[in-house]
C-alpha positions, 0 to 999 in steps of 0.5 A: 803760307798764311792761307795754308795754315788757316786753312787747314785749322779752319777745316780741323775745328769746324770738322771737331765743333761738327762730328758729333751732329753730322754724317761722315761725308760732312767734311766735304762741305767743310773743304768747300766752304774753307776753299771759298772763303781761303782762296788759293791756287789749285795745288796748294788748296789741294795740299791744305784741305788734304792736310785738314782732312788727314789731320782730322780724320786721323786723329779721330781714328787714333783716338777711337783706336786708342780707346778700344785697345786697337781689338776693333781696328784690328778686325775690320783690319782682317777684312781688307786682306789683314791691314794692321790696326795703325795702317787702317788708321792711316788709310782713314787719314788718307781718305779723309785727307782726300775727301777735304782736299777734293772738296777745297778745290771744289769750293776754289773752282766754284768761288772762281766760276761765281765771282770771276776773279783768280786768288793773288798767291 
């Protein structure tokens, strides 16, 4: 549960410290980085990284739908077939979840492939 949890604020601060000065798939890395240095099993660095990377991309969503009135999230939202505004919002949490979860297993594998050893939980 220890691991799970730092998991998940490493990927959420690092992602914040970050968004400004790096492109949109950064998170990736992240995830990479957080599932080398955090080893755990596959489903459990999945759900952590999935639950960084929603946590992260979701907030920030939030927060820019929350400053413009929700009007932008609200036409881009017309273009895929008149999604509302919050479940745009919802369907870049579930990206960014995707993108951090597939990227901590990454970083699990790879740590698991270059040091030769399974994580103890």
């Amino acid at each position: 549960m220890r691991r799970i949890l730092s998991t998940i604020l490493f990927i959420f601060l690092l992602g914040q410290s970050s968004r400004f000065g790096v492109p949109w798939w950064a998170i990736a890395p992240i995830g990479v980085l957080a599932g080398w240095l955090f080893p755990m099993h596959a489903f459990r660095g999945f759900l952590a990284g999935f639950l960084g990377g929603s946590l992260l991309w979701g907030t920030t969503a939030a927060m820019l739908n929350n400053a413009n009135d929700g009007i932008l999230s609200a036409k881009v939202g017309l273009l895929f077939q008149g999604l509302q505004g919050w479940q745009l919002v919802l369907l870049t949490a579930v990206l960014g979840g995707l993108l951090a979860g597939f990227g901590v297993l990454t970083g699990r594998y790879a740590r698991d492939l270059y040091v030769g050893s399974k994580p103890n939980d």
